[in-house]
C-alpha positions as MATLAB code, in Angstrom:
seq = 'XXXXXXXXXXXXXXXXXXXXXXXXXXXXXXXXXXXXXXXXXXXXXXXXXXXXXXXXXXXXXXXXXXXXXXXXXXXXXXXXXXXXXXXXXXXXXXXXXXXXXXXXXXXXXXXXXXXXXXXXXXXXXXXXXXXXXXXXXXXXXXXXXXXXXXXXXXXXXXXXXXXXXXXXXXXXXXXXXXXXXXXXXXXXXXXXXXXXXXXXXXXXXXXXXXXXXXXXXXXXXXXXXXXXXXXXXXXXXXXXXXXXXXXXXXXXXXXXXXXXXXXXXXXXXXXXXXXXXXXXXXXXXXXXXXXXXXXXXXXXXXXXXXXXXXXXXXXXX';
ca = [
     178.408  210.766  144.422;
     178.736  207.281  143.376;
     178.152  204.262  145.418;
     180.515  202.585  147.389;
     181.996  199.584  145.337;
     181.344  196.265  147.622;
     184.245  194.739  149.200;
     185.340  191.495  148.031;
     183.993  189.352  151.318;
     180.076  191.107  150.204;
     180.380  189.683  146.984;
     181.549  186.329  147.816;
     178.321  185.988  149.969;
     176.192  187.493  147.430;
     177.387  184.725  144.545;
     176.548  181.905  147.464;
     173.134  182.920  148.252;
     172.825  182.655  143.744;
     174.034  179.737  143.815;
     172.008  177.846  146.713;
     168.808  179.432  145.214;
     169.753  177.898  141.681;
     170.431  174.450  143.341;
     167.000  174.729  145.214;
     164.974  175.252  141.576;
     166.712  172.589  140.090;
     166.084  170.177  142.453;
     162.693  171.086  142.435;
     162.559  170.164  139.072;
     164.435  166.875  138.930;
     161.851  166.000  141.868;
     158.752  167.199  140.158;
     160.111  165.039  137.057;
     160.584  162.153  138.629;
     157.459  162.013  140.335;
     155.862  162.588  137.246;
     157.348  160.085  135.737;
     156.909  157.557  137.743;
     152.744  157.913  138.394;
     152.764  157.522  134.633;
     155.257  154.627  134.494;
     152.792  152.749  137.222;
     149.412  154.138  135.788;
     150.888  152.603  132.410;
     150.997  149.083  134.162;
     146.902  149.028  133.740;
     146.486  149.724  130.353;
     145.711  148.172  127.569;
     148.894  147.559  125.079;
     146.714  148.351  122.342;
     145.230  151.874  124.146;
     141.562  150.483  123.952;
     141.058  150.716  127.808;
     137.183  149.302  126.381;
     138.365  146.075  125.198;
     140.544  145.404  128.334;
     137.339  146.113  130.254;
     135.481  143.569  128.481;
     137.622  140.773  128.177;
     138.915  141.508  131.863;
     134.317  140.672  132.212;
     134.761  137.696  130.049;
     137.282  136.265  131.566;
     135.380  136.150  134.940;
     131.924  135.249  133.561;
     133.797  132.014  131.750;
     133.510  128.671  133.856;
     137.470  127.696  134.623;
     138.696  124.365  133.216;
     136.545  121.047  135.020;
     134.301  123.140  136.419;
     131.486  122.199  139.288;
     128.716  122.482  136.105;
     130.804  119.011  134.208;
     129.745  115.952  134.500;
     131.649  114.212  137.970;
     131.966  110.912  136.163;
     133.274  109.335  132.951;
     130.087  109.410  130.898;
     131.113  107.253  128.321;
     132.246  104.419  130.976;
     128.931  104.795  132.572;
     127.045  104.170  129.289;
     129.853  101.378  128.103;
     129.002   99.742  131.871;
     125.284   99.577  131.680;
     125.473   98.293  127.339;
     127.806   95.269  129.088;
     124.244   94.300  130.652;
     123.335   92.683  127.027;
     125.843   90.388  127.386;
     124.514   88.417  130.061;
     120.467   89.715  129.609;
     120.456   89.045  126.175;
     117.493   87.005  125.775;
     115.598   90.246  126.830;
     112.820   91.700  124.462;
     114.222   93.947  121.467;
     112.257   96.642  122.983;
     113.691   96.557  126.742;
     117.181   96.478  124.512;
     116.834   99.493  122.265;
     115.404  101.001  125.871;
     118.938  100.649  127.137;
     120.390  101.647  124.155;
     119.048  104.800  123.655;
     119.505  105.859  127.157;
     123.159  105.319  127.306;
     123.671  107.482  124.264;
     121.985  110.245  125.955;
     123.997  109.430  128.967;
     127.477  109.606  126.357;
     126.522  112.821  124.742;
     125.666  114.405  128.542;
     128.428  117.595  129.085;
     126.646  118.673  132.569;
     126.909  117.656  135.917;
     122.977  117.643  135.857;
     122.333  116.314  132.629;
     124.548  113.395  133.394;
     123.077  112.780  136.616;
     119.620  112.407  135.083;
     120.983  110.154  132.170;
     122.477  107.981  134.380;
     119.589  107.300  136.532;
     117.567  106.443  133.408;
     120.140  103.885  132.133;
     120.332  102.352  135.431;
     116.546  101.933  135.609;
     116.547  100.700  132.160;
     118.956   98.310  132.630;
     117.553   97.128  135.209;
     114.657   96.417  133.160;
     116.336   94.349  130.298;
     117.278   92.081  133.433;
     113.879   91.688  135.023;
     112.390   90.925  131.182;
     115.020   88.163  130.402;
     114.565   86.926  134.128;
     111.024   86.574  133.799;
     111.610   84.728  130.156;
     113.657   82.260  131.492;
     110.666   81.762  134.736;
     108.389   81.243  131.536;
     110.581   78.557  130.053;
     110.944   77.032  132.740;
     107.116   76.845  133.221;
     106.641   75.895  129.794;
     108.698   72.448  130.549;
     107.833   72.210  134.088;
     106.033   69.211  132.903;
     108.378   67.303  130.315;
     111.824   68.775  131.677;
     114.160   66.343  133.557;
     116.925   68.489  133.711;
     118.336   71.169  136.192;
     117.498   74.504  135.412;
     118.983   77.820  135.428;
     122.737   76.172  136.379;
     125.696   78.077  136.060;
     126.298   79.132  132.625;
     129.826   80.681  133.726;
     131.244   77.373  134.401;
     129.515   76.190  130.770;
     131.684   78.725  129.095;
     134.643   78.489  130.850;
     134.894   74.772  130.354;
     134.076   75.045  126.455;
     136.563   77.879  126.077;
     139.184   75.887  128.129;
     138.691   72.230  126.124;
     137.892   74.077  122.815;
     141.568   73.239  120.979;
     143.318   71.290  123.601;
     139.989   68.147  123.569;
     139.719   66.702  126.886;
     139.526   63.592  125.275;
     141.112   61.455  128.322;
     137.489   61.817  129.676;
     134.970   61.787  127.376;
     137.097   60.546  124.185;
     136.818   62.070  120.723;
     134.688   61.236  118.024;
     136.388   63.640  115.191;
     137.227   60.236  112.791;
     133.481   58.677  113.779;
     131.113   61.457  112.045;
     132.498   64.706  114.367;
     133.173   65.617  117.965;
     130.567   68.447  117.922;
     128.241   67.191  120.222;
     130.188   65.513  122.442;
     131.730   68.751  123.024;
     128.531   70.648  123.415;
     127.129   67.549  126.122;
     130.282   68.102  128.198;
     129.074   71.819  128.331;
     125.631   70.920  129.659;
     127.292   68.417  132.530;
     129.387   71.325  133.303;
     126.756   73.557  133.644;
     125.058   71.456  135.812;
     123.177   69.278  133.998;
     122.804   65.383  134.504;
     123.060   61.897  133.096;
     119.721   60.048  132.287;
     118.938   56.793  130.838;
     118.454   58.629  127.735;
     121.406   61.273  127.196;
     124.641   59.955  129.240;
     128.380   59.087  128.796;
     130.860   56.827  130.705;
     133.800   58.416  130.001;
     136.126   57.540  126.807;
     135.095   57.001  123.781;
     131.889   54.299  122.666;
     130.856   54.701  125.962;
     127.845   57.397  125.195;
     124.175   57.583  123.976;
     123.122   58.708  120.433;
     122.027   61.456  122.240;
     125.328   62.427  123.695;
     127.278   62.269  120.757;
     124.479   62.841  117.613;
     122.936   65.796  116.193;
     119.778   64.517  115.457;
     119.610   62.435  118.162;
     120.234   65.374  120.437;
     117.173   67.545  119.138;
     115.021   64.717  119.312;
     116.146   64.475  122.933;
     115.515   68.702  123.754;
     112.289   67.882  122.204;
     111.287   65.529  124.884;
     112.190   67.816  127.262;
     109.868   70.395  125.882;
     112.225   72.930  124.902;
     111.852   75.355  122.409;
     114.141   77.139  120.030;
     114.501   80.076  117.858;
     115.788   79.970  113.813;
     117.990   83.017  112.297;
     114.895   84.822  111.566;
     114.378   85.265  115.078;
     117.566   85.929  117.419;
     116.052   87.854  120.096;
     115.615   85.656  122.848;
     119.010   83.727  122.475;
     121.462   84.098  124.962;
     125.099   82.454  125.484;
     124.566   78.871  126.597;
     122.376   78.144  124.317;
     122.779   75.012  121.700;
     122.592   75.739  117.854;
     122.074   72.304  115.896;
     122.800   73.146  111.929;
     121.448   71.682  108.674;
     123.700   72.533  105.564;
     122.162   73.220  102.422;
     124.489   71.741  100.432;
     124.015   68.380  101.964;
     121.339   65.692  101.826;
     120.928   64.890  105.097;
     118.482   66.366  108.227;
     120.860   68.054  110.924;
     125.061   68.166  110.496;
     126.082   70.126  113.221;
     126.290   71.236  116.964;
     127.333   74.371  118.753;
     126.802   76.296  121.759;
     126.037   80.077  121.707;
     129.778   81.829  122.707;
     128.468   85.258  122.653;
     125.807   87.532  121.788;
     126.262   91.377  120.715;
     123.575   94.211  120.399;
     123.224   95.829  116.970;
     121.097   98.793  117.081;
     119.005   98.908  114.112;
     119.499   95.133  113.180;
     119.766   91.590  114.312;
     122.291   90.752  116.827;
     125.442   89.070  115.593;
     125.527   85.414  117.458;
     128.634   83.728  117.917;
     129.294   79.767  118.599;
     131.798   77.772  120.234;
     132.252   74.264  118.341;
     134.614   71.281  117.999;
     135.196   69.557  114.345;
     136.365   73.340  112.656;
     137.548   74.239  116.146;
     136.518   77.957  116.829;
     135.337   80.308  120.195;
     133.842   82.221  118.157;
     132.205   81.191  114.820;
     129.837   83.931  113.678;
     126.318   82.419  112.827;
     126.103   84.665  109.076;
     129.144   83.105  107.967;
     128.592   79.856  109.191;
     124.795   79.921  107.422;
     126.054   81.437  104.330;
     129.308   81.566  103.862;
     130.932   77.895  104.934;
     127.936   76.444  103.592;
     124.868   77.717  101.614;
     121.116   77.675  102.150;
     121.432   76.325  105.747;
     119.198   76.696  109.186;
     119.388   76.652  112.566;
     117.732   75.382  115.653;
     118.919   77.647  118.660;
     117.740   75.679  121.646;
     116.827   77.992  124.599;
     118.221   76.049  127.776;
     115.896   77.315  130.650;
];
């Protein structure tokens, strides 16, 4: 006998129960996809772009292990101020030996090349100490000159060479003739110029070497070349020649002989400024009245304005 045949309200609840099971799988899909998805989408966020998890590894190391931009380990200073600082010492010191100098020297360049905190550190104390001893050797030079004329020297020494220079480079073109007149038409103004230097200094009239003010109113000595060396030779002063710059220093008086003329001594100047040359000489400069200049170097005055001449650098103690 065959079955029954379902009545209609049995098969509407058998087609809901389908349909609630087939909505339950395919949620459980969509879920299981997305959560798929997204552990790869986050597990993707590590990776290298290139799929060589290796290389990210070691540059991710390299990039730790590399010291960051101004580091603790670089120097805390400005190396090459430092060394440019402690060179400046020459141009006060430079009547120190050549070897105290290139002492200097080669210290600041190791301090300039330093690219460590401690390597700089280190540099820098050895500059300092070797600057310090350029000054102590040109110190005790200028105790020795000073005990070398002890005996002969009427003059102040030491004095204040700042106020030299300053007057020079303030009455080098603009004369300060109202004073101590101007002997340009009479033979030159040269050493009138370089006497006013020596009363500013500190220096101070004697029987021998004076001026009253204006013009005719000063010794040979004041005003004449020759007359002037003869006068630093009385005091017992000594000099150097171009063949031997190391112990001049700013202050200083040059007197000049020209080669091209027949006469003994044609010119005085006083030492403007004196720069270091490793390897070489230094390059001396002069400040002068008659071919007005601050800073007239002492190679082109020897051998290019004139020819065959030589100097006299008197060392003022």
């Amino acid at each position: 006998m065959p079955p029954t045949p379902p009545t209609r309200a049995a098969r509407r609840q058998r087609l809901s129960r389908r349909r609630r099971t087939a909505a339950v799988a395919v949620s459980a899909v969509i879920v299981t996809a997305l959560t798929v998805g997204m552990f790869g989408f986050v597990g993707s966020l590590g990776d290298d772009p290139s799929g060589n998890a290796e290389a990210a590894e070691t540059a991710d190391a390299t990039a730790l292990s590399a010291p960051p931009s101004g580091s603790a380990d670089a120097p805390t200073f400005d190396v090459a101020a430092a060394a440019d600082e402690a060179m400046a010492t020459l141009a006060d010191y430079s009547d120190a030996s050549r070897a105290t100098e290139d002492a200097l020297y080669q210290a600041s360049e190791v301090l300039r090349a330093a690219t460590t905190a401690e390597a700089a550190d280190l540099a820098l104390t050895a500059t300092q100490q070797a600057a310090d001893a350029v000054r102590a050797d040109a110190e005790a030079y200028r105790a020795s000159l000073i005990a070398a004329s002890s005996a002969t020297n009427t003059q102040p020494t030491g004095g204040d060479v700042a106020a030299q220079l300053a007057y020079l480079h303030q009455y080098v073109f603009s004369y300060n003739s109202a004073v101590w007149g101007d002997y340009n038409d009479f033979g030159g103004d040269c050493t009138n110029f370089a006497s006013q230097g020596l009363i500013a200094r500190g220096w101070k009239v004697d029987d021998t070497w004076y001026s009253d003010g204006g013009i005719w109113t000063a010794s040979d000595a004041w005003i004449g070349t020759v007359q002037m060396s003869e006068y630093f030779d009385a005091l017992g002063l000594t000099y150097a020649t171009q063949d031997d710059l190391d112990r001049v220093r700013v202050g200083d008086i040059g007197l000049f002989h020209w080669g091209e003329l027949d006469t003994t001594m044609d010119h005085t100047m006083t030492v403007s400024k004196v720069e270091y040359v490793p390897g070489g000489a230094p390059k001396v400069y002069f400040i002068s009245h008659n071919e007005d200049g601050e800073y007239r170097q002492l190679e082109t005055v020897l051998n290019v304005e004139h020819t065959d001449s030589t100097v006299w650098i008197y060392h003022i103690p």
